[in-house]
N, C-alpha and C positions, 0 to 999 in steps of 0.2 A: 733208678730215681723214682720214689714213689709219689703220687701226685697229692695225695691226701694220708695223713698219720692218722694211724690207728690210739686208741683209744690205750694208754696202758695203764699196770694195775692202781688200782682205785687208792691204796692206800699211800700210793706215790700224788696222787692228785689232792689228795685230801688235804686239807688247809692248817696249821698250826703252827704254833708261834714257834721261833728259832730261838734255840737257845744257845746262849752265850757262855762259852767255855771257860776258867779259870786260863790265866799264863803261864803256860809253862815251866820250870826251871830251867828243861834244856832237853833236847831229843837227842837218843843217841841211834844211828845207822851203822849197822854191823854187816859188811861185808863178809858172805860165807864163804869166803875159798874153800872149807872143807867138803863144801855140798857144793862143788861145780863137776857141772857133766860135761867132760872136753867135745861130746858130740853133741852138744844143744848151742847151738848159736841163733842167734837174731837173726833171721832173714832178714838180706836188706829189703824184699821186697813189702816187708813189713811198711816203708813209704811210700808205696807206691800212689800214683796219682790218676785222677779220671777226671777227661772230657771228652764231655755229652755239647751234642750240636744243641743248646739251651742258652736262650740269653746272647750274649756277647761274647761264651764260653772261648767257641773256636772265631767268629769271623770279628776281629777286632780284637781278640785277647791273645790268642796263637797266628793268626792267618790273617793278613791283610790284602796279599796279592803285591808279585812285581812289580805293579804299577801304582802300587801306594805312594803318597808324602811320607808317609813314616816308615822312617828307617828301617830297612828289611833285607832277610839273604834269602834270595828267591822264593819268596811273598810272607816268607816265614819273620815275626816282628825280630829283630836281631835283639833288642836289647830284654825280653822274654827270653829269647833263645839262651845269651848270658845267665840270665837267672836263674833258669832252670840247669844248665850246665853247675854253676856254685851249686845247686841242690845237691848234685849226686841223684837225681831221678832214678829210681831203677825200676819200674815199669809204668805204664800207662794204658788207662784203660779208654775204650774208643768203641763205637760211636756214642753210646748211652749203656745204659738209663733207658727211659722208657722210649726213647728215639728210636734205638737200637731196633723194636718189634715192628718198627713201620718204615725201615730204611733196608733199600734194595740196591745193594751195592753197585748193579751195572750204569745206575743212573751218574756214579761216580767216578767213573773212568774215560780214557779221551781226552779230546780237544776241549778244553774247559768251556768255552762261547760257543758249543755243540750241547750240553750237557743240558737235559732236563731243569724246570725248577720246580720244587715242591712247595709246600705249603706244612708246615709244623705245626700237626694239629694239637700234639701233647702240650707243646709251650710257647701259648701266645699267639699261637697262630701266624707267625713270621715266614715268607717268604726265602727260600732258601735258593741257590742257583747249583748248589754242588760242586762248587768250586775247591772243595775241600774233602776229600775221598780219600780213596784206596792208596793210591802212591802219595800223596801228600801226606796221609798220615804215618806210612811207613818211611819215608823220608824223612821227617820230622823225628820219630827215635832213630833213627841212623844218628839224625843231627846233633844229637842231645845223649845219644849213646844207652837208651835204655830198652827195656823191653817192650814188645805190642803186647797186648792184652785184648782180644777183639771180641764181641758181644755180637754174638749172630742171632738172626733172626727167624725164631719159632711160632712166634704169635701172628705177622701176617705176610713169612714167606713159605720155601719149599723145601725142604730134605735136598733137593738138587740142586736150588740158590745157594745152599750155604755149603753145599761138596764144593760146587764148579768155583764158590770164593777163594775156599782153603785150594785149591788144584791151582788155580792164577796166582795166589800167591805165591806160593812155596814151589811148583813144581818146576824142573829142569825143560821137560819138553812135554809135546802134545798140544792138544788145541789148547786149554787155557792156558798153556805157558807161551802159546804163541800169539794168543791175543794181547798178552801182557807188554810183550818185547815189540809190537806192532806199537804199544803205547807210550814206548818210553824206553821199557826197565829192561834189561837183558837178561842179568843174573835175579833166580828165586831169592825176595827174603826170608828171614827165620821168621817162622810163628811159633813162640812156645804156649802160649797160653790162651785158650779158646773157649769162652761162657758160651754155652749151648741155651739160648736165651736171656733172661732178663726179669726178674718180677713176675714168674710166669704164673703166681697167684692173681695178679692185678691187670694192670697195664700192657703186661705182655701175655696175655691172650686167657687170661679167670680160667686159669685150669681149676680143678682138683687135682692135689696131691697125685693119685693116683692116675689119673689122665695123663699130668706132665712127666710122670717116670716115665709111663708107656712111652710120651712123644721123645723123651732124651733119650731111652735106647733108641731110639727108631735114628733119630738124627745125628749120633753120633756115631752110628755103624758107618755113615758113609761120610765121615770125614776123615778123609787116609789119611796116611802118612806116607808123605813122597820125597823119595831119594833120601835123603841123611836128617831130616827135617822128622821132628817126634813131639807131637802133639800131647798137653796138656789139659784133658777135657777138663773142664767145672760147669757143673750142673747149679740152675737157677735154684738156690735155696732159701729160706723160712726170710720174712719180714719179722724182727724183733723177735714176738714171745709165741711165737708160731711150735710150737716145741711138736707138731703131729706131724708136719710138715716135714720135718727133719726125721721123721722117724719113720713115715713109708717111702720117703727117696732113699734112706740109707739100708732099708726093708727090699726094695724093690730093684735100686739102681748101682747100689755099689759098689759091685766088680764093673761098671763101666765108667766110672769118674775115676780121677785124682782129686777132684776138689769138690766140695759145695762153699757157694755163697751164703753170708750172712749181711744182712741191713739192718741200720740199729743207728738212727740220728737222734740225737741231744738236742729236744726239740719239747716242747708241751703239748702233754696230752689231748688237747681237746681239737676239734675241729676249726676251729672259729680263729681268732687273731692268735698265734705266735707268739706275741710279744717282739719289743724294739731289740732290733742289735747293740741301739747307744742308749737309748734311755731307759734303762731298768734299776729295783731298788736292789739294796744288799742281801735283803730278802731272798728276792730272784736270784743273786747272783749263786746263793749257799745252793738253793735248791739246783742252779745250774748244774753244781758242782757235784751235787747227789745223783741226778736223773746221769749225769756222765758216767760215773764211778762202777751205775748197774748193769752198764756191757759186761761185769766181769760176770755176775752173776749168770747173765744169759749164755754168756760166753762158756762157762764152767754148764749151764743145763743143755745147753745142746751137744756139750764135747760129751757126758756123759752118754746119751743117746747113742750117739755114733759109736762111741767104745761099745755098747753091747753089739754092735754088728762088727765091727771093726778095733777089735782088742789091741791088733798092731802096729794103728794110727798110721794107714797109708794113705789114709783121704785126710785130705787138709780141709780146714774150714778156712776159706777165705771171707773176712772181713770187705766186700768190695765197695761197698758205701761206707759212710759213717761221716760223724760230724754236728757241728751245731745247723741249725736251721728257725732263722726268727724274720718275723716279716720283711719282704723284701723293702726297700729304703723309697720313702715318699717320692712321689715326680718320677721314679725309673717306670719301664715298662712293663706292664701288666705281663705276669705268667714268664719275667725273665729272673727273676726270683737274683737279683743283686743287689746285696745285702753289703756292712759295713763288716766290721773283723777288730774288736777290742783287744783288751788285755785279757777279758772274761774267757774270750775265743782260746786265744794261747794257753790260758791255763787248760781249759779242755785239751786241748792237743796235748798238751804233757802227761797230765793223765792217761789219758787214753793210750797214747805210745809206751807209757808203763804199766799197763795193762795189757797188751799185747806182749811186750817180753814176759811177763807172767807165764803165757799163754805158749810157748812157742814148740813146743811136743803135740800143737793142732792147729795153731792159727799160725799161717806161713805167709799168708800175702791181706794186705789190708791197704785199701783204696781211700783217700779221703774225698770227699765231695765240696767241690771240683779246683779245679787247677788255678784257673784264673775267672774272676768278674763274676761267680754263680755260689750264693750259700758261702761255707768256712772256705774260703779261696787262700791261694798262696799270693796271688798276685792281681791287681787291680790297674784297668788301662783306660783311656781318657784320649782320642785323638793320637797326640804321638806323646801324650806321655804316661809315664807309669810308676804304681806304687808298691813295695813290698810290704806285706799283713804282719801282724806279730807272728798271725803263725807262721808265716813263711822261717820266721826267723828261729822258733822252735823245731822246725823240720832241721835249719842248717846249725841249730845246737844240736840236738842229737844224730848227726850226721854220722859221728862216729862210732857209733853204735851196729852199723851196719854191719854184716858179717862178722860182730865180736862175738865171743862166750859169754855167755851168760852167767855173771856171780849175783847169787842171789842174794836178798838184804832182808834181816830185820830191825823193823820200827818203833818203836814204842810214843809212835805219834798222838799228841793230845786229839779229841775230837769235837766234834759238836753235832746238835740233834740238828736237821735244816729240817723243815715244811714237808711233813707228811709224815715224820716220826723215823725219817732214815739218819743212822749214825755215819759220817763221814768221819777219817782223817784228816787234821788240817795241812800235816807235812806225808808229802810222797818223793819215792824216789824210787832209780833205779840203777843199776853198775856192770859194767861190760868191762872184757878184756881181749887187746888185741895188739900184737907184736911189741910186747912188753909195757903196753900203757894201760890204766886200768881209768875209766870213766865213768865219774858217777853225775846223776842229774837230780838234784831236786825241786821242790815246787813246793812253796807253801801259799794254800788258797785264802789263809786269814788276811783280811781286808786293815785289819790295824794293827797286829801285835807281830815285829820280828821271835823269830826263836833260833836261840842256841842251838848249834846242833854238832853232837861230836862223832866221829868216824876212826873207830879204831883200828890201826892197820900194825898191831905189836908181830914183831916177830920179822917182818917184812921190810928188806930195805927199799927206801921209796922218798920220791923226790916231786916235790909239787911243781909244776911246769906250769901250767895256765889258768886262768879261771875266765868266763864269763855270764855275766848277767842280762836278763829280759824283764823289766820292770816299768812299772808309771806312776805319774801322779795321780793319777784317778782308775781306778779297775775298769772306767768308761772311757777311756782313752782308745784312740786309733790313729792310723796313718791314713793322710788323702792329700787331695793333690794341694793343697793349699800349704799341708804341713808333712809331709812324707815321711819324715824323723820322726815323729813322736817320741813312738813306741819303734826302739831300734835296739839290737847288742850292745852292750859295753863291755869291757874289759872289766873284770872284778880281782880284785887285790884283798877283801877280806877275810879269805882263809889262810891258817899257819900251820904247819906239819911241826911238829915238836914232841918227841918224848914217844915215840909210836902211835902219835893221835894227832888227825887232821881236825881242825876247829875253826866254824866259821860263825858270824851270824846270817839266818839265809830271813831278806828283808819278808816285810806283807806282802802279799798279790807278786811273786819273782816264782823265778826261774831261775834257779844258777846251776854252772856245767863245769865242772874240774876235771883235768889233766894229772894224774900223778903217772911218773915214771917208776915202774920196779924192777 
């Protein structure tokens, strides 16, 4: 989680008028069965999710404690826990962000009214008790059935801190497995996946490039693998357009990773104000839409890098941030960075999740920032009650996308220029297949004009089964506690399979998700 955004390129910043696109006649989405690679599937972990001790993230969003008023399965909020269960979660990342570089795991283990308390100096400076650690959070994806994702600490801990965490976790016997069972847990859980760091540009400890390889070999030599348990290293990689950074870790470090990191938040360039979650013009919204779209770009310059050292794509590039990020919301707490979640939100998230299946021969695990109450959330909490985000609702549309094939699709999507002279499409999509069903999602970002859109499946016998849509009356639309529906699913009924052609119209500012049976 980086605490200040960098600066990106100029020509994205640059101010010019939007221009306004002709309407369409009609867009046609060509599913290519003939160009599917039965070995290229979506990771599910491609949704994967991260919370950083930031804000309300974990204690009020995830963790309340046994002894809460609000409804909980041993301190964990139970009707979060529901939520995130509908998700399909499939992994979670923990502790941070930039938390991560200044949290010392032993303070989080034990009798909870025994435990240290800290001070958060990254965000807000909040008082923490620790009541929320090592078993609670490995309990927690037991709970919910997903994977840990755990962000160790290189910037201000030790080579030996973060052996002796992965040994208590994971191992069967010896002293840290026996401190662990003194605290609770008997049996080692699974770790599969272990960030050796954090931003180790920034926040977790202003390397250079060349320093932080040094320190990722040094620190990843001595996180075993014990007994059946087979460690997932990813090494802390590039912020955005860092393209050097990616290219002496993958120079220097990689026969010792599976993964590097990527960060890249939908977010305005400049240091200074952000801009509002709810109140921005159409303007803003196009350019939103743009500064989203150029993760692919980054995404395609770093994959290229890596391919000269790595022709045979054994290092993923994990995505483990990303997201909108706009000034946190008037009267919250300074440096808790909780923000509201539109319609504008969800369209990013469409995007951007068809921008990853693009991607999936290098980008295997992608994190959104964060889970609950911090930045593009899925879920928003209030006392004992709680609200679900359009994106939440975007995440459990393309839910079934998870572990399908990938069929790839051509567009012949109308466009428009937004602010700064970058060409976007107005209609996106994407199409999976999985135990005979084939699902396609699209997203049109145009703010006034529905368009036709037709999908030709000749040839193919095939049966429309379902539809749903994510839309509003205002692009500034959200859910809060006053109105929690808004912006929620509907059932969608206006597409027809006829003749070997699916035909719908896909409305302004939606989201629609179809079910065909073949």
């Amino acid at each position: 989680m980086k605490k200040v955004c960098k600066v990106f390129a100029a020509a994205v910043c640059a101010v010019a008028p939007v221009a306004t696109c002709a309407a369409a006649a009609g867009v046609t989405v060509t599913p290519r069965f003939d160009r599917v690679d039965t070995a290229l599937t979506i990771p599910a972990e491609i949704y994967g999710q991260f919370a950083e001790h930031l804000g309300t993230c974990i204690y009020g969003g995830l963790w309340v404690g046994e002894d809460s008023p609000v409804p909980n399965t041993d301190g964990y909020r139970t009707d979060v826990l529901e939520a995130l269960r509908e998700l399909r979660v499939p992994v979670m990342r923990w502790p941070g962000g930039c938390f991560a570089d200044e949290y010392h795991w032993t303070d989080g283990i034990g009798p909870r009214h025994q435990r240290p308390r800290m001070v958060n100096t990254n965000w807000g400076g909040t008082v923490e008790d620790n009541s929320f650690g090592t078993h609670e959070f490995f309990n927690l994806c037991e709970l919910i059935g997903c994977e840990p994702y755990l962000s160790g600490n290189v910037g201000s801990g030790t080579v030996e801190e973060l052996a002796k965490w992965v040994e208590y976790i994971t191992a069967e016997d010896g002293p840290m497995a026996a401190r662990r069972k003194a605290n609770g847990r008997e049996k080692p859980w699974r770790l599969k996946y272990l960030g050796v760091g954090n931003e180790s540009w920034g926040c977790g400890g202003s390397f250079t490039p060349e320093a932080y390889a040094n320190e990722y070999r040094r620190y990843q030599t001595y996180c075993r693998d014990f007994g059946s348990n087979r460690l997932y290293k990813i090494a802390s990689g590039a912020s955005d357009y860092d393209y050097n950074w990616t290219d002496v870790l993958m120079r220097n470090a990689r026969d010792h990773m599976r993964g590097l990191s990527l960060h890249y938040y939908t977010v305005p360039g400049w240091t200074g104000s952000k801009g509002s979650a709810t109140d921005f013009s159409d303007d803003d919204h196009y350019w939103t839409m743009g500064k989203c779209l150029e993760i692919e770009d980054v995404i395609a310059r770093h994959d290229s890098i890596m391919t000269v050292y790595d022709p045979d794509r054994r290092v993923a590039l994990i995505v483990d941030e990303w997201g909108t990020w706009w000034d946190q919301e008037p009267g919250t707490v300074p440096g808790h960075l909780y923000q509201q979640n539109t319609m504008r939100d969800a369209l990013v998230a469409a995007l951007s999740l068809n921008v990853f299946h693009r991607h999936t021969d290098r980008v295997r695990m992608a994190n959104i920032a964060q889970i609950a109450n911090v930045l593009q959330s899925m879920i928003l909490t209030r006392g004992d009650r709680m609200v679900l985000t359009p994106t939440y609702y975007v995440f459990k549309m393309y839910a079934p996308h998870q572990g399908a094939t990938v069929v790839p699709v051509d567009i012949d999507s109308p466009e428009r220029i937004v602010r700064g002279g970058r060409t976007v499409p107005t209609v996106s999509a994407t199409a999976s297949r999985k135990d005979g069903m084939l699902t396609v999602t699209l997203s049109n970002i145009d703010l006034d004009k529905p368009v036709d859109v037709s999908i030709p499946l000749s040839g193919i016998k095939a049966r429309l089964e379902s539809g749903e849509i994510l839309t509003a009356a205002d692009i500034r639309d959200y859910n809060d506690f006053g109105q929690p529906e808004r912006v929620t699913l509907r059932p969608y009924d206006g597409a027809r399979l006829k003749d070997g052609k699916l035909s719908l119209s896909l409305p302004a500012k939606s989201v629609v998700s179809l079910r065909v049976r073949l």
